[in-house]
C-alpha positions, 0 to 999 in steps of 0.5 A, a space after each residue: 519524518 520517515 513512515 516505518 512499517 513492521 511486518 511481524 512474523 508472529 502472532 502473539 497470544 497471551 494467556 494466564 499460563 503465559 504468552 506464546 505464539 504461532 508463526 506466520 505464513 507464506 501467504 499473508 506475508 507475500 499479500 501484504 508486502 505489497 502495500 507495505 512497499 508502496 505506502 510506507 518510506 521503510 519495511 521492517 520484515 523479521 523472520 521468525 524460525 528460517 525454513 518455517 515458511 521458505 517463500 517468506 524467507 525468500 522473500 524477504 531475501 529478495 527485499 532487503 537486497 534490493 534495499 526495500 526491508 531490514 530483518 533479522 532471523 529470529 531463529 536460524 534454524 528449523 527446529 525449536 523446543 519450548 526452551 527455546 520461546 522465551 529466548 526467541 521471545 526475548 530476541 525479537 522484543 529486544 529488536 523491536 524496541 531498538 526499532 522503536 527509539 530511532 529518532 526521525 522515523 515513526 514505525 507503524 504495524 501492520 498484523 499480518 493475522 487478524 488480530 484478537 484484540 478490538 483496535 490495531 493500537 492495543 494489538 500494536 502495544 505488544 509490539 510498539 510501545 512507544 509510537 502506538 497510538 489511536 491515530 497511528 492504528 487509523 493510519 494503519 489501517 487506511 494505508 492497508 484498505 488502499 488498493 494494490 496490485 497483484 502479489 506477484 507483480 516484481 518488486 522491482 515494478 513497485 519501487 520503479 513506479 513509487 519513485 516516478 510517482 514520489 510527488 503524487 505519494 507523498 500528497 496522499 501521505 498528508 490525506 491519509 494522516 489528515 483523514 486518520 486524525 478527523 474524528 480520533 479526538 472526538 470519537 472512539 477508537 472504533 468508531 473512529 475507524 469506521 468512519 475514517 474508512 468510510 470516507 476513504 472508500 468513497 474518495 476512492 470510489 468517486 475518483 475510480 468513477 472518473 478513471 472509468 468514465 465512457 465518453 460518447 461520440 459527441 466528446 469528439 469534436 470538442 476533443 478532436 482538436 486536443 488530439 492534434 495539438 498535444 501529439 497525442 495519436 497512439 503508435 499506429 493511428 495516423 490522422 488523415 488530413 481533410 478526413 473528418 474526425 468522426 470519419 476517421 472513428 468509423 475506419 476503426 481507430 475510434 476507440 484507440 484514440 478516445 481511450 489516450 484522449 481520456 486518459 490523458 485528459 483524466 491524468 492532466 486533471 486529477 493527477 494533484 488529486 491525493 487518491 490518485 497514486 494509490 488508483 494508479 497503483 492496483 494497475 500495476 
């Protein structure tokens, strides 16, 4: 099963007079296409009204040619009356619901406006109604408080590192759709939610805690011989035989090699850890 992710350029609001909606802006989109790229398999970006938000649309441009989206324009052109809503509404449901009957694919979505309602599943509805559902809406919403690196960073760097790390992804796949299914049966939507991401935030802090871990001077000989063996001397260290380690340490290289030997001891022994994957991801 293939996790889709659909980034909806518009923010419906439905009123007794009607339904209507707001476009979406440059900046949310360009803030969440990021973790969209890294957490889910597919990324379904539509644009709304083309020249409405032009760093969107490149964006979005610059992602289905590299392959990471699919879109389609709502409306091509910069310009609309309200004769037009109700067509451009109609378009964009007839889409979605295309979308939403694929067989072997499971889309999610990802609001990039807060949403009115009181669960990410009811405001999904509008959109998805086929695949909304309470353990959906978790998932969802685990996958977007996972940390992610900066909006600017080339997408190209997202998907090179996403395909070294498959492995890694697809365990915290498994986590993150275990950890959203924990308390759905027995709570509701909302407190479900709260307390999924409860113990997402603390499996991410407890591990960051280990990632940034300062070791002291004692660690070194237990570690000094860990350093020779593996080959793990950083570029420009040399190990100088018949000098002690803790000598070589005072000489000013101390904090070069303490920092690769914890990294690759914290590598070597959390790298099965499901959260691992996404601290390795915000450092990109």
């Amino acid at each position: 099963m293939q996790r889709g992710v659909m980034l909806p350029p518009i923010a419906l609001s439905r009123k007794r007079t009607g339904t209507s909606f707001a476009v979406v802006g440059d900046g949310s989109f360009l803030q969440a296409a990021p973790a969209a790229i890294l957490y889910w398999d597919k990324v379904y970006a539509p644009v709304a009204i083309r020249g409405m938000a032009p760093q969107y649309d490149a964006a979005v441009d610059r992602m289905t040619d590299l392959g990471i989206a699919e879109s389609v324009d709502i409306k091509s052109e910069n310009s609309f009356t309200e004769l037009d809503i109700p067509v451009m509404l109609e378009k964009y449901s007839d889409t979605l619901s295309a979308l939403d009957k694929r067989d072997g694919e499971l889309w999610s979505v990802l609001p990039l406006t807060s949403p009115d309602r009181d669960t990410l599943s009811d405001q999904a509805s509008g959109f998805l109604r086929r695949s909304a559902s309470p353990t959906a809406s978790v998932e969802v919403t685990l996958r977007k408080a996972l940390p992610v690196p900066d909006r600017e960073v080339p997408y190209e760097d997202l998907l090179d590192f996403k395909a070294k790390r498959k492995e890694q992804l697809d365990r915290l796949h498994s986590e993150i759709s275990l950890l959203a299914g924990k308390y759905i049966h027995n709570k509701d939507d909302a407190t479900a939610l709260g307390l999924a991401l409860m113990d997402l935030r603390t499996a991410l802090s407890d591990l960051e805690k280990v990632y940034s871990e300062r070791w002291t001077v004692r660690a070194l000989k237990d570690l000094s011989s860990a350093f020779i063996i593996n080959g793990l001397w950083p570029a420009g260290v040399t190990y100088m035989v018949g000098v002690p380690i803790d000598k070589a340490f005072l000489a000013g290289a101390g904090a070069t090699v303490l920092h690769t030997a914890v990294a690759a001891t914290v590598s070597a022994k959390h790298g099965s850890n499901p959260y691992a994957y996404a601290i390795s991801a915000a450092a990109i």
